[in-house]
ZARONU-347288 format. One record per residue (C-alpha): residue number from 1; y, z, x; residue in three letters. Coordinates in steps of 0.02 Angstrom, whole numbers. Layout:
N
@num = NUM | Y = Y | Z = Z | X = X | residuo = Ala
...
end
This chain:
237
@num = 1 | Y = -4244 | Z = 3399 | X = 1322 | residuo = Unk
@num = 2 | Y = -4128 | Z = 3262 | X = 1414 | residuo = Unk
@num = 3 | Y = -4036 | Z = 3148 | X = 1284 | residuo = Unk
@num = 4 | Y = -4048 | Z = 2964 | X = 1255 | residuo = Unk
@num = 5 | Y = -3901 | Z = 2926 | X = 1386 | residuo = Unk
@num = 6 | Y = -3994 | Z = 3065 | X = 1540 | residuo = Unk
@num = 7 | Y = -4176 | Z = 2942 | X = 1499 | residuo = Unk
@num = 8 | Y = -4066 | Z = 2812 | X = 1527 | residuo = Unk
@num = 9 | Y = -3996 | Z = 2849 | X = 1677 | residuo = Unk
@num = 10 | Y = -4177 | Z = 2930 | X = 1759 | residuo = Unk
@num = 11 | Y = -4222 | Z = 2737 | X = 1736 | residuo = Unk
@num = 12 | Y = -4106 | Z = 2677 | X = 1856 | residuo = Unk
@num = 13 | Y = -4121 | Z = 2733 | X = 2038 | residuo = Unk
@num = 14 | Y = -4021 | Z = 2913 | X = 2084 | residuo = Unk
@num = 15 | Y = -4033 | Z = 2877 | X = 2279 | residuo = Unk
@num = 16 | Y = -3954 | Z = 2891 | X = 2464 | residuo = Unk
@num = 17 | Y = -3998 | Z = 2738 | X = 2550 | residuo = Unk
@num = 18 | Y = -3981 | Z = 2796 | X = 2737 | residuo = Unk
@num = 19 | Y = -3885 | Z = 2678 | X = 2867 | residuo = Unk
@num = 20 | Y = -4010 | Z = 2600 | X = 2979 | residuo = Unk
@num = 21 | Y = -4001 | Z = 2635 | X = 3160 | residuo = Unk
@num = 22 | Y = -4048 | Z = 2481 | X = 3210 | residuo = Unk
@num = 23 | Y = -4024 | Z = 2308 | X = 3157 | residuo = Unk
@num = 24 | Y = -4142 | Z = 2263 | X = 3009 | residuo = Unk
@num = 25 | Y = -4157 | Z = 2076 | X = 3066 | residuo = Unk
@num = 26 | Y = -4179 | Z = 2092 | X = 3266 | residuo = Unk
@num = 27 | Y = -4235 | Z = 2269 | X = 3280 | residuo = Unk
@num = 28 | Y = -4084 | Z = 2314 | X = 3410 | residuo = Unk
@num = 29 | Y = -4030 | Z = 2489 | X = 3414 | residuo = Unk
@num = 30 | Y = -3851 | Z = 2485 | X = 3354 | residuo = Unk
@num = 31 | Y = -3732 | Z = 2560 | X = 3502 | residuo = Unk
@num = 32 | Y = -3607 | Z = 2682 | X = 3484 | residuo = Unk
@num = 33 | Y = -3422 | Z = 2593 | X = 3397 | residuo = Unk
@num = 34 | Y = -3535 | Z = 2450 | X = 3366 | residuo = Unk
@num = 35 | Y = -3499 | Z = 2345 | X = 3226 | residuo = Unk
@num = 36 | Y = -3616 | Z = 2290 | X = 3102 | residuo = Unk
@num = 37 | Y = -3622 | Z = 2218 | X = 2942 | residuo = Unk
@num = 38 | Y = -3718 | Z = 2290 | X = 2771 | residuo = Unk
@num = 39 | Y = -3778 | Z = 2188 | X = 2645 | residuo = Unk
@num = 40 | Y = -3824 | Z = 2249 | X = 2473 | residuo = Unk
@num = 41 | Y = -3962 | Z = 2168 | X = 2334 | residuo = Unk
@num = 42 | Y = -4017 | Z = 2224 | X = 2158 | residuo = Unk
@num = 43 | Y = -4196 | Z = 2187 | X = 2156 | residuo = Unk
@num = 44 | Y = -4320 | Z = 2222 | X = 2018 | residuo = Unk
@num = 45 | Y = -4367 | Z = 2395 | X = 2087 | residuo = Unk
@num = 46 | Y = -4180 | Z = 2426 | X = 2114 | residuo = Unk
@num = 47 | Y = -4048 | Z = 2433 | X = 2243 | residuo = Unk
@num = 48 | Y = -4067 | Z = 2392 | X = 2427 | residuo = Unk
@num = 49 | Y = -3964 | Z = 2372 | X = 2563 | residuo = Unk
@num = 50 | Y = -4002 | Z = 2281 | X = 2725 | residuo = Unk
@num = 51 | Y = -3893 | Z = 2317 | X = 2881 | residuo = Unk
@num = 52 | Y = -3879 | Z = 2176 | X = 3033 | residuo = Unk
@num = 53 | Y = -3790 | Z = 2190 | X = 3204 | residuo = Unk
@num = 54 | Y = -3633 | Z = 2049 | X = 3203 | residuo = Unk
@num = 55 | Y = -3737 | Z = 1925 | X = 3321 | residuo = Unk
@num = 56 | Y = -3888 | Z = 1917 | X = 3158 | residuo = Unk
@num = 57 | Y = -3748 | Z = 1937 | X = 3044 | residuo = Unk
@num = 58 | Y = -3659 | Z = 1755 | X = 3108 | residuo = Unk
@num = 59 | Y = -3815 | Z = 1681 | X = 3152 | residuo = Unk
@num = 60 | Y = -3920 | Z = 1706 | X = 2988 | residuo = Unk
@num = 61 | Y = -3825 | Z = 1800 | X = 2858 | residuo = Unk
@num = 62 | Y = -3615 | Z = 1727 | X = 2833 | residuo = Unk
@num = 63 | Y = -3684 | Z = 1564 | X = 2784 | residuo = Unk
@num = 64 | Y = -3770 | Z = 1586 | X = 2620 | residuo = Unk
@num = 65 | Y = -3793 | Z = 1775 | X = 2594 | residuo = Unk
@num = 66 | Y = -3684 | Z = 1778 | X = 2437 | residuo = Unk
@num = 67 | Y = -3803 | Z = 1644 | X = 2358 | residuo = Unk
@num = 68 | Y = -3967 | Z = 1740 | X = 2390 | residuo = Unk
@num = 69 | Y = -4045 | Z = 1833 | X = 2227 | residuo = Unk
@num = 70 | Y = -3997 | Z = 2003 | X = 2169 | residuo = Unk
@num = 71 | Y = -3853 | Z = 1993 | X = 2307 | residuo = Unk
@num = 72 | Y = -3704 | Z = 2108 | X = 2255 | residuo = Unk
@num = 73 | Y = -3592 | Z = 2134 | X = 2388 | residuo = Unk
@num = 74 | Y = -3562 | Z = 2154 | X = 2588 | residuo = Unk
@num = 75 | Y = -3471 | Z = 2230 | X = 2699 | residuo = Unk
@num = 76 | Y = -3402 | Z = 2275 | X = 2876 | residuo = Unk
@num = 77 | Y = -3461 | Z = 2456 | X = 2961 | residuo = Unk
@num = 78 | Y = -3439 | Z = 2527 | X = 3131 | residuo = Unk
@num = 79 | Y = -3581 | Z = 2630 | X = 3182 | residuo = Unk
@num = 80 | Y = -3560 | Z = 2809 | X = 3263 | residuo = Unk
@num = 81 | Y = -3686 | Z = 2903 | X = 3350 | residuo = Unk
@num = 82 | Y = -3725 | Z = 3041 | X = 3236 | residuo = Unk
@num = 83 | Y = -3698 | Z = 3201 | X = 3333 | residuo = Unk
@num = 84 | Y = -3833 | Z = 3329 | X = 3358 | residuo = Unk
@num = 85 | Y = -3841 | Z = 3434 | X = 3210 | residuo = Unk
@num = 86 | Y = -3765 | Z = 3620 | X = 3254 | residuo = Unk
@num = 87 | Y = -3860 | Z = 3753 | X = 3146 | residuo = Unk
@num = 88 | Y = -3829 | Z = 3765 | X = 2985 | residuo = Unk
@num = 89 | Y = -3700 | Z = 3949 | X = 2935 | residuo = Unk
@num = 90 | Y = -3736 | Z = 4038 | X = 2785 | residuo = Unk
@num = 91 | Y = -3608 | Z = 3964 | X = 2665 | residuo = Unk
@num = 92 | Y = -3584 | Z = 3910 | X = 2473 | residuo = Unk
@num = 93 | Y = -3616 | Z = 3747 | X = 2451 | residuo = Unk
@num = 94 | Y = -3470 | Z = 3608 | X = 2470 | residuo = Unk
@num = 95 | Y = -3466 | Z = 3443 | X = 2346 | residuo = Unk
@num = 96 | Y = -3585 | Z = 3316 | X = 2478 | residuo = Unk
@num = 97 | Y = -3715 | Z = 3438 | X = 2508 | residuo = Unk
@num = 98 | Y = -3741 | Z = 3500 | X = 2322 | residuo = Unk
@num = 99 | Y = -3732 | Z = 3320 | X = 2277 | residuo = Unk
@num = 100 | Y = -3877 | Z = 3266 | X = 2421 | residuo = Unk
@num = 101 | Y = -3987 | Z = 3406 | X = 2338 | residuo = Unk
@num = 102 | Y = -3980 | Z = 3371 | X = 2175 | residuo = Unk
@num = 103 | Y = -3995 | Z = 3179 | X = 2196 | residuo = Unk
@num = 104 | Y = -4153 | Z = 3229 | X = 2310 | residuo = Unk
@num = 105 | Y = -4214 | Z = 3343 | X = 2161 | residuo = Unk
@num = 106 | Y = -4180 | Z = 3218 | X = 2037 | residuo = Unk
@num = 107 | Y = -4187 | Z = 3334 | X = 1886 | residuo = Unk
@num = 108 | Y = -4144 | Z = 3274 | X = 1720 | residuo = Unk
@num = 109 | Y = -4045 | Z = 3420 | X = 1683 | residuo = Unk
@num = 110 | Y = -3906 | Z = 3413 | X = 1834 | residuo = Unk
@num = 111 | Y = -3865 | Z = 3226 | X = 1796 | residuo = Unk
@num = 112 | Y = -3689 | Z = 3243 | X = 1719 | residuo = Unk
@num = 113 | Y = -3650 | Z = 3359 | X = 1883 | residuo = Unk
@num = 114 | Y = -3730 | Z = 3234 | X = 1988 | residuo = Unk
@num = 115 | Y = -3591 | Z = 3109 | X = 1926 | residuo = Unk
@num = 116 | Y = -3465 | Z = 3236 | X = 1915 | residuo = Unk
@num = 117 | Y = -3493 | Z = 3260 | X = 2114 | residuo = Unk
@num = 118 | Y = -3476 | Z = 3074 | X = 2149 | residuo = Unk
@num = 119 | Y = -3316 | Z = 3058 | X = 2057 | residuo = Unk
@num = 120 | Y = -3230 | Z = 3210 | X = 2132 | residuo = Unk
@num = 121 | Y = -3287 | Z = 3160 | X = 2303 | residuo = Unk
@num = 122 | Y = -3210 | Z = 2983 | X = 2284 | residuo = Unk
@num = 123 | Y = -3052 | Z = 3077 | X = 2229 | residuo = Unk
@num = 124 | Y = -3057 | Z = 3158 | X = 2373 | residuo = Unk
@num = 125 | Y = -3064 | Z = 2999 | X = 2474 | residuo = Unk
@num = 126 | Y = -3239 | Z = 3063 | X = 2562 | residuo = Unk
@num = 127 | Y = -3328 | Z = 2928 | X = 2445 | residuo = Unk
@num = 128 | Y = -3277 | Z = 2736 | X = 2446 | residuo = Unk
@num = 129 | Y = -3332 | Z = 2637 | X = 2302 | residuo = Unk
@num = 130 | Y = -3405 | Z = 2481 | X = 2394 | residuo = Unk
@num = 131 | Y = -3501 | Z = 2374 | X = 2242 | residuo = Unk
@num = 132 | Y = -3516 | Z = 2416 | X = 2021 | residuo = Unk
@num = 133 | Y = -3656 | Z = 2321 | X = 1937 | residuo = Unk
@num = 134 | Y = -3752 | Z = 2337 | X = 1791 | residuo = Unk
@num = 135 | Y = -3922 | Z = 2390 | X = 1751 | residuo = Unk
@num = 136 | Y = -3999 | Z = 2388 | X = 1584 | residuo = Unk
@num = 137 | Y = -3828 | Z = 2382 | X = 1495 | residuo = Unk
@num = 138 | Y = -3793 | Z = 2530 | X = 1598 | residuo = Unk
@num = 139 | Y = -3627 | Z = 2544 | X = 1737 | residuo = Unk
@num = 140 | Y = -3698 | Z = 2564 | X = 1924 | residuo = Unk
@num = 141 | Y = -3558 | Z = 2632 | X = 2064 | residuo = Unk
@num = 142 | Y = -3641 | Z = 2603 | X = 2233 | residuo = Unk
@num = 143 | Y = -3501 | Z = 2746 | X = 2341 | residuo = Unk
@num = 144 | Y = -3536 | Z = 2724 | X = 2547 | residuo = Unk
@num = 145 | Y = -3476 | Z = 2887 | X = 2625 | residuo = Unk
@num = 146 | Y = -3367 | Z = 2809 | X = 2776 | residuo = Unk
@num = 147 | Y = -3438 | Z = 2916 | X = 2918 | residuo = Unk
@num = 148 | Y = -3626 | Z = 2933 | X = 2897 | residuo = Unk
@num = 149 | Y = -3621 | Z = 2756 | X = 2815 | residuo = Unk
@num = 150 | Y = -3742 | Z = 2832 | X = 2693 | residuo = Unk
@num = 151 | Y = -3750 | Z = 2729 | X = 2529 | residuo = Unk
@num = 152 | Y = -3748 | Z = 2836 | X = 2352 | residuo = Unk
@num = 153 | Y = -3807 | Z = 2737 | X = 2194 | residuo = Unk
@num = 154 | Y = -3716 | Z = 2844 | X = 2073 | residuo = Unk
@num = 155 | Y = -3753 | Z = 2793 | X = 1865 | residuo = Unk
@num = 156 | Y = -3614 | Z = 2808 | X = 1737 | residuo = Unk
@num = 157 | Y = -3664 | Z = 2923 | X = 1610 | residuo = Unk
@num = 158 | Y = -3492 | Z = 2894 | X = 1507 | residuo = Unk
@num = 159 | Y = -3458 | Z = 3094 | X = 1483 | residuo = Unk
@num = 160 | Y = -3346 | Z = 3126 | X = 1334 | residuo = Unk
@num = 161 | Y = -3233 | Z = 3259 | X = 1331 | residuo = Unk
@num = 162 | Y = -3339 | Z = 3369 | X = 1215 | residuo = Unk
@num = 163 | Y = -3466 | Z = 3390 | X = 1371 | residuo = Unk
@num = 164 | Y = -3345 | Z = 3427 | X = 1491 | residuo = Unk
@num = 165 | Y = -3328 | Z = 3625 | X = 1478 | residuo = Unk
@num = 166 | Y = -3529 | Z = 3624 | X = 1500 | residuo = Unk
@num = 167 | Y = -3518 | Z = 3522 | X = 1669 | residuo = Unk
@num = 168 | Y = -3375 | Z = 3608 | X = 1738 | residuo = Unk
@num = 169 | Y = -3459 | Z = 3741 | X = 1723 | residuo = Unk
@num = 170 | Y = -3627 | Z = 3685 | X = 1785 | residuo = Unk
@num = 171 | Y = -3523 | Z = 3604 | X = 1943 | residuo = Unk
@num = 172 | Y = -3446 | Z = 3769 | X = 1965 | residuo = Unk
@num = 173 | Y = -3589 | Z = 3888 | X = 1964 | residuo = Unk
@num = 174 | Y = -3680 | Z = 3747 | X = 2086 | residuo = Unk
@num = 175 | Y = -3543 | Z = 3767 | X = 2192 | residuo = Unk
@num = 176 | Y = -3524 | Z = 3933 | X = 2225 | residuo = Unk
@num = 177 | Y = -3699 | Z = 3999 | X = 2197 | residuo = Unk
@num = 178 | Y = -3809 | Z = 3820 | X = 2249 | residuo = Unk
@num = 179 | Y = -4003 | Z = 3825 | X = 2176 | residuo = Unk
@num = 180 | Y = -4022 | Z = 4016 | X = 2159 | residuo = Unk
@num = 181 | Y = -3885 | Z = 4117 | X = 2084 | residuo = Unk
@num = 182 | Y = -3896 | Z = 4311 | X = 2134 | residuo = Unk
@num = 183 | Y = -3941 | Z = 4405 | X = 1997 | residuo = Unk
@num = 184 | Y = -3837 | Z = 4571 | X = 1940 | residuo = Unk
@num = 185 | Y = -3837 | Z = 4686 | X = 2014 | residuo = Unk
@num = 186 | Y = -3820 | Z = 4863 | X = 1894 | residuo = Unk
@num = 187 | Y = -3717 | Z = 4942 | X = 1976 | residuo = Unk
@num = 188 | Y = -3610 | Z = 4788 | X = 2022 | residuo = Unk
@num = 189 | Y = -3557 | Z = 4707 | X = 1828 | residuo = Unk
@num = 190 | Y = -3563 | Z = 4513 | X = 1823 | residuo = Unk
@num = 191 | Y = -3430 | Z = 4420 | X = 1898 | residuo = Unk
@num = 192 | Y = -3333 | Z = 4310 | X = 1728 | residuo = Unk
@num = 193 | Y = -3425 | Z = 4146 | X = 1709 | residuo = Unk
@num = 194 | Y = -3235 | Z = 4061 | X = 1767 | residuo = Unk
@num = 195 | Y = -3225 | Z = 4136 | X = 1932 | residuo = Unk
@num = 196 | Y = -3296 | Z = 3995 | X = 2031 | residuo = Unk
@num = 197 | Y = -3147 | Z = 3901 | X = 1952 | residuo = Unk
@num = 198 | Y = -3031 | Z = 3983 | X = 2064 | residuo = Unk
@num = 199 | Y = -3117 | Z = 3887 | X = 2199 | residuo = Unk
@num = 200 | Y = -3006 | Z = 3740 | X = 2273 | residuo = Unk
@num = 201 | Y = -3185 | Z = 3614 | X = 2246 | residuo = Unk
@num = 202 | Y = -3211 | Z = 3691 | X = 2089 | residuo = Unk
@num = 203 | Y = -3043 | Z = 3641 | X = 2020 | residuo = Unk
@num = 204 | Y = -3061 | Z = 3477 | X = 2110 | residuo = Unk
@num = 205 | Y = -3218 | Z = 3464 | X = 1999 | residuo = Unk
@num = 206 | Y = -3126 | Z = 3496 | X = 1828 | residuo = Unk
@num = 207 | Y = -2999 | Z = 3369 | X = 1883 | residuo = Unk
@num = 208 | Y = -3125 | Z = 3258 | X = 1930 | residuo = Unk
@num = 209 | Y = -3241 | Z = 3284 | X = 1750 | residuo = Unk
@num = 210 | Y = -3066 | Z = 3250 | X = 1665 | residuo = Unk
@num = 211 | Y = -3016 | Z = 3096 | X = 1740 | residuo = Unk
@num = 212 | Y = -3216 | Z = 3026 | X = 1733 | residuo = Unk
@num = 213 | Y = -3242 | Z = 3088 | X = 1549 | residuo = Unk
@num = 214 | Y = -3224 | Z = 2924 | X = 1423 | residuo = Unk
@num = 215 | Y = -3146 | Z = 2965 | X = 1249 | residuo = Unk
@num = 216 | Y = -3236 | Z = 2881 | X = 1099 | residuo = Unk
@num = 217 | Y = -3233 | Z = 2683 | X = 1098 | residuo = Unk
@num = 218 | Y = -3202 | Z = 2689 | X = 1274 | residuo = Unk
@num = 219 | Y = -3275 | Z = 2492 | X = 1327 | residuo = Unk
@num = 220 | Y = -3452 | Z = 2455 | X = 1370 | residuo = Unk
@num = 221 | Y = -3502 | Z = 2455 | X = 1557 | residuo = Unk
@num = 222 | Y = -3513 | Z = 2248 | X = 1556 | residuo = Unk
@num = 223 | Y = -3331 | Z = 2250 | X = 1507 | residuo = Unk
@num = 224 | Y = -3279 | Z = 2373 | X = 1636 | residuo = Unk
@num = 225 | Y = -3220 | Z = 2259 | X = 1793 | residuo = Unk
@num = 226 | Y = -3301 | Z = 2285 | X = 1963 | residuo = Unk
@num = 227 | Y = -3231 | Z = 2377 | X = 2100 | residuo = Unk
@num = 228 | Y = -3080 | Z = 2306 | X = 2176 | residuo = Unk
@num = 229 | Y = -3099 | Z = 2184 | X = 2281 | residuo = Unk
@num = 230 | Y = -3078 | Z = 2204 | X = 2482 | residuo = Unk
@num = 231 | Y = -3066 | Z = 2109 | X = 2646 | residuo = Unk
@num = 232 | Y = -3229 | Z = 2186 | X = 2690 | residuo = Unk
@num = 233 | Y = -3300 | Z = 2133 | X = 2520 | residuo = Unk
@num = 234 | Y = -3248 | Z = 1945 | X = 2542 | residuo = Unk
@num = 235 | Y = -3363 | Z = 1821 | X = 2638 | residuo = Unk
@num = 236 | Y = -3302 | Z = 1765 | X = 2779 | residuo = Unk
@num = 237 | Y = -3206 | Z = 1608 | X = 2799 | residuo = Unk
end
């Protein structure tokens, strides 16, 4: 059964918000190195994100977007041409693509890995924290992954340390096995439930879980201060 704090969080939006590939305002198709802008509202049925070439962006957006309801934050993009997609090898799972299938799946159970995921890839640098808000008392990290320009809303689920040994090892078995672990073999015995550990993501996981994990009395999300700011995150003069 999912506690009080995993209802909580299945109330607010686990989602990718895709990067448009055209503008959202004049219907364009963005060119390749073409910059554009992304704007990002909290609405009633959650976060969206709007994404306008720079002509839109001057002519109906920089002057008054930051007073328009819900509005959270902006910022500066440069769109690439997403390559053709090469077949996909036969591999374990890495830290983005476990975290795109189990935000997809949405299950209650993989939350704590889901945030986990987030925070090692920001540690990483393949995540950049681009907006925090709150949402029924409840921390929101909106993460834009630099390349794809994909947007991540990401809840904070305020792990303490006595549930980190479960989700590193959740993270780990994810990691190395994905959705459906092989079972035993009997002739071959089990491999030890640490050997994903040895795994270079794995550790980044456990290093992740410890540095995300809150001890108790750690402060509320409303007195947690937003992301830092940025010139991309500043209106323009």
């Amino acid at each position: 059964m999912p506690s009080r704090r995993d209802q909580r969080a299945l109330m607010i939006d686990w989602n990718i918000q895709i990067r448009a590939r055209a503008c959202q305002a004049c219907h364009r198709g963005f060119a390749d190195k073409e910059p554009y802008y992304t704007v990002l509202f909290d609405h009633k049925h959650g976060l969206e994100r709007l994404d306008v070439c720079e002509a839109c962006w001057l002519a109906q957006h920089s002057q008054g977007a930051t007073d328009r309801k819900g509005f959270i934050s902006f910022w500066q993009g440069v769109f690439n041409v997403p390559p053709l997609a090469p077949p996909e090898p036969i591999q374990k799972e890495n830290a983005e693509s476990l975290l795109r299938k189990l935000v997809a799946e949405n299950n209650p159970a993989t939350a704590p890995s889901r945030y986990i995921l987030a925070a090692m890839l920001e540690r990483k640098r393949l995540f950049k924290v681009k907006a925090q808000t709150v949402q029924d008392g409840q921390r929101v990290t909106v993460y834009e992954h630099p390349k794809t320009g994909d947007v991540f809303t990401i809840p904070d689920l305020d792990l303490h340390l006595s549930q980190l040994e479960a989700v590193q090892r959740q993270v780990s078995e994810l990691l190395l096995h994905g959705f459906n672990p092989p079972a035993p073999s009997p002739e071959t015995p089990a491999a030890p439930a640490d050997a994903a550990a040895t795994s270079e993501e794995s550790a980044a996981a456990n290093d992740a879980a410890e540095s995300a994990a809150s001890e108790p009395g750690a402060p509320t999300p409303a007195a947690i201060p937003a992301a830092e700011p940025s010139p991309a995150n500043l209106s323009p003069a």
